[in-house]
C-alpha positions as CSV (number, residue, x, y, z in Angstrom):
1,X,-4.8,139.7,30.9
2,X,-5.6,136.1,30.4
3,X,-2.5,135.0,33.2
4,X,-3.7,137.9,35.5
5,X,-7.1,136.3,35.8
6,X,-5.4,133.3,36.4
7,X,-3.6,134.4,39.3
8,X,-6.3,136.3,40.6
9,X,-8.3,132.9,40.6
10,X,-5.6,131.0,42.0
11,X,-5.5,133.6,45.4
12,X,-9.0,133.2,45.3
13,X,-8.6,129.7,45.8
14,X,-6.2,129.5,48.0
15,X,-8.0,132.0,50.1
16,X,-11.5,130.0,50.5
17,X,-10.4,126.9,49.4
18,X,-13.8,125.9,47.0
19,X,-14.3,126.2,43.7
20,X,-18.0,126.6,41.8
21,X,-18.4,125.9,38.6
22,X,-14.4,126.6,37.3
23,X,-13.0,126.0,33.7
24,X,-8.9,126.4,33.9
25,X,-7.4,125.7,30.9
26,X,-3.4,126.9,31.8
27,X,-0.9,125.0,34.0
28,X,-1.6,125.5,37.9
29,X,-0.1,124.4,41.1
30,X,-2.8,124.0,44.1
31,X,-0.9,123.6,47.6
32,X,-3.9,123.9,49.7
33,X,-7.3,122.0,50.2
34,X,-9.2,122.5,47.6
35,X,-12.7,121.0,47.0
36,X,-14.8,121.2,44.2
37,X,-18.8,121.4,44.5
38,X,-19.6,122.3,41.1
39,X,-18.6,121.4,37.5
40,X,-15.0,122.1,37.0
41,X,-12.6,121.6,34.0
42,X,-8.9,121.0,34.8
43,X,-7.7,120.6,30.9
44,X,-3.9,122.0,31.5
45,X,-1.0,120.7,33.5
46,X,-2.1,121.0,37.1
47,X,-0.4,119.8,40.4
48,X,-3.3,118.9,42.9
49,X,-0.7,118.5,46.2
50,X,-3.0,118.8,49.1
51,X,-6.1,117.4,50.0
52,X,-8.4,117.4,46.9
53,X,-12.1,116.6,47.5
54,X,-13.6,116.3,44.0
55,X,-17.5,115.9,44.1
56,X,-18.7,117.4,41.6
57,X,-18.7,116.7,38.0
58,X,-14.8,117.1,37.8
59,X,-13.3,116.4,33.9
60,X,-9.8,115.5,34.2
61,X,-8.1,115.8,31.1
62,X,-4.7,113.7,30.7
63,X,-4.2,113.1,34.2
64,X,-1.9,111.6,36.4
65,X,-2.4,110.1,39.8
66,X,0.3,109.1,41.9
67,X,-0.9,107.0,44.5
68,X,-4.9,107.7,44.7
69,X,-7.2,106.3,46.5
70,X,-9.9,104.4,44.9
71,X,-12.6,102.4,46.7
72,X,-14.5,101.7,43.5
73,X,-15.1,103.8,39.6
74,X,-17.5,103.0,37.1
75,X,-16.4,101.0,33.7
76,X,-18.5,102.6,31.2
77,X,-19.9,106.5,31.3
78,X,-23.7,105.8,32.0
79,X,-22.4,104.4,35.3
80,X,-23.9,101.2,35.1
81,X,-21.0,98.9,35.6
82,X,-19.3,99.4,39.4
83,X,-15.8,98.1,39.4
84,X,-15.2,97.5,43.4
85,X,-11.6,97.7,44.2
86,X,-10.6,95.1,47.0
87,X,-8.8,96.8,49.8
88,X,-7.5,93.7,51.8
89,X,-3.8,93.6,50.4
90,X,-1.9,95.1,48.0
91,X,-1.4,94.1,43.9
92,X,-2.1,95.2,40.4
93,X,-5.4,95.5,38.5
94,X,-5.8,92.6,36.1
95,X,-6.1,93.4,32.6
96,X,-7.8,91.4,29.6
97,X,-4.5,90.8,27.3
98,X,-1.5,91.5,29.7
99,X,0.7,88.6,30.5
100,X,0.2,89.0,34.7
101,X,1.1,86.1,37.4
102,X,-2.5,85.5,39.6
103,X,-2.0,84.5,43.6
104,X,-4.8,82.8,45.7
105,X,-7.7,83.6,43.0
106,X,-10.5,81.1,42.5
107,X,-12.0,80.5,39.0
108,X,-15.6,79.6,39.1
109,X,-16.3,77.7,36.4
110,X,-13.5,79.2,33.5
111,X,-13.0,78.5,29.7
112,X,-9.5,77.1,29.4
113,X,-8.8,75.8,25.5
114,X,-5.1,75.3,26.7
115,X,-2.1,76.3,28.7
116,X,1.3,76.4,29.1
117,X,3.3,73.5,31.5
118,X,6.2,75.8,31.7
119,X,7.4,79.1,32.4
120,X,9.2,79.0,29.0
121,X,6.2,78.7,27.5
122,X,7.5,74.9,25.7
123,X,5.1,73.1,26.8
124,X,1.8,73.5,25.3
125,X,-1.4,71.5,27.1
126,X,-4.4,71.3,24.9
127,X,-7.6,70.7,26.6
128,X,-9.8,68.2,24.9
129,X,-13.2,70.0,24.5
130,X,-15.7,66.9,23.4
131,X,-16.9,65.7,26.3
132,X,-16.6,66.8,30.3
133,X,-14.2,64.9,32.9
134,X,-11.4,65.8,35.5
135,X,-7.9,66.6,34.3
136,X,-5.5,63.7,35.1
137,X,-2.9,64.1,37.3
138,X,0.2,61.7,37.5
139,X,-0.2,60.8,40.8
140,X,-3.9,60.9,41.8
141,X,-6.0,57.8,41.7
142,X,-8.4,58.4,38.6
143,X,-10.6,55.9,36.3
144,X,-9.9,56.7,32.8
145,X,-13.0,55.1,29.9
146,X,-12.2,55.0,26.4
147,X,-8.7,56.0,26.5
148,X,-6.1,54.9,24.0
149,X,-2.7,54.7,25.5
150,X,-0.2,54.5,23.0
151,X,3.2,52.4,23.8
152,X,2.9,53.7,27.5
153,X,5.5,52.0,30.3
154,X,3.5,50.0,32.7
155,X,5.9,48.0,34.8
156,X,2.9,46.6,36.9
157,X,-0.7,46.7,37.8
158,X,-3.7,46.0,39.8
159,X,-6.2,43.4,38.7
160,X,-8.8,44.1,41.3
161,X,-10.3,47.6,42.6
162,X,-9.4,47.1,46.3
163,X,-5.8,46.9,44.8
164,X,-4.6,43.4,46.4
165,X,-3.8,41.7,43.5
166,X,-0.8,43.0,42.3
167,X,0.4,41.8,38.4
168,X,4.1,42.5,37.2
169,X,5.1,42.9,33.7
170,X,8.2,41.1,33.1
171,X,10.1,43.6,31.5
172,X,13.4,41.1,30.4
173,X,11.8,40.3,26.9
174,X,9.2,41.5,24.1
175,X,5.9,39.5,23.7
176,X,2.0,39.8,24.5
177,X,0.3,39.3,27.7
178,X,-1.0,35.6,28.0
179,X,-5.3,36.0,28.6
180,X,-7.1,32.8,30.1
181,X,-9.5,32.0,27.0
182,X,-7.5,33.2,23.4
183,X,-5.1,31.0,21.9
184,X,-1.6,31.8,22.1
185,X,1.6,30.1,22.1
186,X,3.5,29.9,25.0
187,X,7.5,29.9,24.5
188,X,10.3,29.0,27.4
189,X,7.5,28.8,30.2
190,X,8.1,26.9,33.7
191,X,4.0,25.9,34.7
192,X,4.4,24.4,38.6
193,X,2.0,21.8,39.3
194,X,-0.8,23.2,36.8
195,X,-4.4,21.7,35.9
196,X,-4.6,21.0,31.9
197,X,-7.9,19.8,31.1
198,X,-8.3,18.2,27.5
199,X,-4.9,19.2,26.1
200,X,-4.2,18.7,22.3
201,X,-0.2,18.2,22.5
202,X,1.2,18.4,19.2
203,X,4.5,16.3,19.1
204,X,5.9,17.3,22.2
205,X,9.4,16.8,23.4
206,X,9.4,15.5,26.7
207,X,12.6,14.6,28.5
208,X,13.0,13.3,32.2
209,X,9.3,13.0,33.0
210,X,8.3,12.6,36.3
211,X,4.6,11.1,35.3
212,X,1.9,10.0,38.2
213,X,-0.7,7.8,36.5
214,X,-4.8,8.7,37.4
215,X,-5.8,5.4,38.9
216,X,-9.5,4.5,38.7
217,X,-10.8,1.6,41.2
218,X,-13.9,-0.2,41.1
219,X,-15.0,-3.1,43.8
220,X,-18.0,-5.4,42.1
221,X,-18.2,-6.9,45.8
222,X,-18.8,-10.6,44.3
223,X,-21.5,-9.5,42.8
224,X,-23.0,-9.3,38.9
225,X,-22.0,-5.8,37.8
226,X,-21.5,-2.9,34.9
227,X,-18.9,-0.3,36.0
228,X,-19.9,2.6,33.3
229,X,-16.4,5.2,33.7
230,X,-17.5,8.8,34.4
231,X,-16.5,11.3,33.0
232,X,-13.6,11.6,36.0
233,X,-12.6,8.2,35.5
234,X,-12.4,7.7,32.3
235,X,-9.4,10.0,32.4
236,X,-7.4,7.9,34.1
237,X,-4.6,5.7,32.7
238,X,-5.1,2.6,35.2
239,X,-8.1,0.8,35.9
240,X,-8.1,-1.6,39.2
241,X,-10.7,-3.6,39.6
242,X,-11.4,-6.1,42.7
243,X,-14.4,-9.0,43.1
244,X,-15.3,-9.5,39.7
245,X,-17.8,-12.0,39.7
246,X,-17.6,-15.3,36.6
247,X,-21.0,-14.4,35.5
248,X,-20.6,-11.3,33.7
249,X,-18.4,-7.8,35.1
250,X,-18.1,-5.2,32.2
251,X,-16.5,-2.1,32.3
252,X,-18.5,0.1,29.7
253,X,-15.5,2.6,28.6
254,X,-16.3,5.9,26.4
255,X,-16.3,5.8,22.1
256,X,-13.1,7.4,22.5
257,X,-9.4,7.0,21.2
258,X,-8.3,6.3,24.8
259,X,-5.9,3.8,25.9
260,X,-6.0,1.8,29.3
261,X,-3.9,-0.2,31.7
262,X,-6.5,-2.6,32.8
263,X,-5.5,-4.6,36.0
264,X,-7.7,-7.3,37.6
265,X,-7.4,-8.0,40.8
266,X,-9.8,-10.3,41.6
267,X,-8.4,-13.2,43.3
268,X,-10.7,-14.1,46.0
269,X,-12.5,-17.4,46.1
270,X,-15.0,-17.6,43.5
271,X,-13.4,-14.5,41.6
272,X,-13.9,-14.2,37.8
273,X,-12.8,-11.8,34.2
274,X,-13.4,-8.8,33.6
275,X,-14.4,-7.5,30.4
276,X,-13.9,-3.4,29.0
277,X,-15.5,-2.5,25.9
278,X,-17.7,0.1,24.5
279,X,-21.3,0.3,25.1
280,X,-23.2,-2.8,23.0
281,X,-19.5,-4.0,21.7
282,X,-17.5,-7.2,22.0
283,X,-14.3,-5.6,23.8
284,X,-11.5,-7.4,25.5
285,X,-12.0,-10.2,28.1
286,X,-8.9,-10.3,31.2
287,X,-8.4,-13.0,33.0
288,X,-8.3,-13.5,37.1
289,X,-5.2,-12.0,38.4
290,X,-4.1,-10.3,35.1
291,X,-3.3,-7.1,33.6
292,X,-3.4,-5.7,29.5
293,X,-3.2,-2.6,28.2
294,X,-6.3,-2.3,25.7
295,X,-7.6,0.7,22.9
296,X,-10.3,1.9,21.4
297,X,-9.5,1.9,17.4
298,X,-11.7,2.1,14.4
299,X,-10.2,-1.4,12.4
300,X,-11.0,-3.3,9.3
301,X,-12.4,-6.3,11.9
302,X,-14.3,-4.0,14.9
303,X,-14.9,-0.5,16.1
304,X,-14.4,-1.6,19.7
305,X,-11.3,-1.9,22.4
306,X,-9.0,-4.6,21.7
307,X,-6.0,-5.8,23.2
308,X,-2.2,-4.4,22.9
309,X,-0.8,-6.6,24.9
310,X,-1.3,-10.2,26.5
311,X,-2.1,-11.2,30.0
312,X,0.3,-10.6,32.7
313,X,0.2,-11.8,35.8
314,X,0.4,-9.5,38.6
């Protein structure tokens, strides 16, 4: 009785075409159009194979749908979350824990704690989390702050922003980068024509020196004169004066363990000595057309300059 009805419903059906308000709980084939405009209940095995317009409340128990069409379903069953399914090309709905490839999608603003490098999954990135920044990329110019970079390879570098200044490391040997103000010792080092203002030299060997000597010149002009070194000249190893007057020309030299080559060549008519020593002292007196190398030295006798050698004529 129970199949007869069945059949009975299924010619009815496939006569008009409509259901209203149908419960059909045994297996079914439908070959025509069939639309539903009531409440129906397909709970058995049922082949839907022509055009099915369901749009009424319509229970499908244990499905499946080869192929459907679906512009857009609701998430939850209060209808309050519309999924929208994009129709402009073709792919696979993305789920929350399946391993899926993405193409062309745009994350606004996403929560990544880390990811893989590789498609072997070996390479594990962790993001660091503490504070916000750009990811850095091994090409891209990017300022890092507080970075520690341990034993990286840097074979050379930029010292200025506009990037003109270029600075190799010489790779050939070990050792630590040489800074302008912290004092380090310098080993095997070729300096080409360098400025070395108030070196302390510690025994040095020195072999074939080509040495220039600083000359400082003075002209007294005949005239009664003090020639007080300045701090440029009293640097220099020679010290030439001309015109030295027989009344009194001093040269006042610093308080300082400094040696001189003093050379005077006043020889003029009416020419005189010339005398160095420290300010208020006695110093050393040389004669007209002479030359003697004189120190300053702290002695039993004087805290003054006094002679090393005797007058030479020059």
């Amino acid at each position: 009785m129970k199949r007869t009805l069945a059949y009975l419903l299924l010619v009815f059906f496939l006569c008009v075409g409509t259901t209203y308000g149908t419960t059909i709980k045994d297996d079914m084939t439908f070959e025509g159009p069939i639309t539903t405009k009531s409440t129906a209940t397909l709970s058995g095995t049922n082949t839907l194979s022509g055009t099915t317009t369901l749009s009424g409340t319509v229970t499908l128990t244990a499905p499946t749908l080869t192929t459907p069409i679906v512009g857009s379903f609701y998430q939850d069953a209060a209808k309050s979350i519309l999924i929208t399914v994009p129709t402009s090309s073709s792919g696979e709905l993305v789920t929350s824990s399946g391993t899926m490839t993405l193409l062309n999608k745009t994350l606004t603003t996403p929560i990544v704690g880390s990811f893989y490098q590789d498609a072997g999954k070996t390479n594990l990135i962790s993001v660091y989390g503490s504070a916000s920044g750009s990811i850095v990329t091994s090409s891209g110019s990017e300022t890092l702050i507080n970075k520690t970079l341990t034993t990286p390879i840097i074979a050379s570098f930029y010292q200025d922003a506009g990037k003109t200044i270029l600075v190799r490391v010489n790779g050939a040997a070990s050792g630590d980068i040489v800074t302008s103000s912290a004092t380090q010792t310098v080993i095997n080092k070729t300096l080409t024509s360098p400025t070395i203002n108030t070196p302390t030299i510690t025994q040095p060997a020195i072999t074939s020196m080509d040495w220039t000597l600083y000359v400082a010149s003075h002209d007294f002009n005949g005239a009664t004169g003090t020639w007080t070194l300045s701090a440029t000249e009293k640097l220099a190893q020679i010290l030439y004066v001309q015109r030295a007057t027989p009344d009194g020309s001093l040269i006042i030299a610093p308080s300082e363990f400094r040696k001189y080559h003093v050379v005077n060549a006043s020889i003029d008519m009416g020419a005189g000595d010339v005398t160095i020593r420290k300010a208020a002292g006695a110093g050393v007196t040389i004669g007209i057309g002479r030359a003697a190398t004189v120190a300053y030295m702290i002695t039993n006798a004087t805290t003054d300059y006094i002679r090393l050698t005797a007058d030479a004529s020059i």
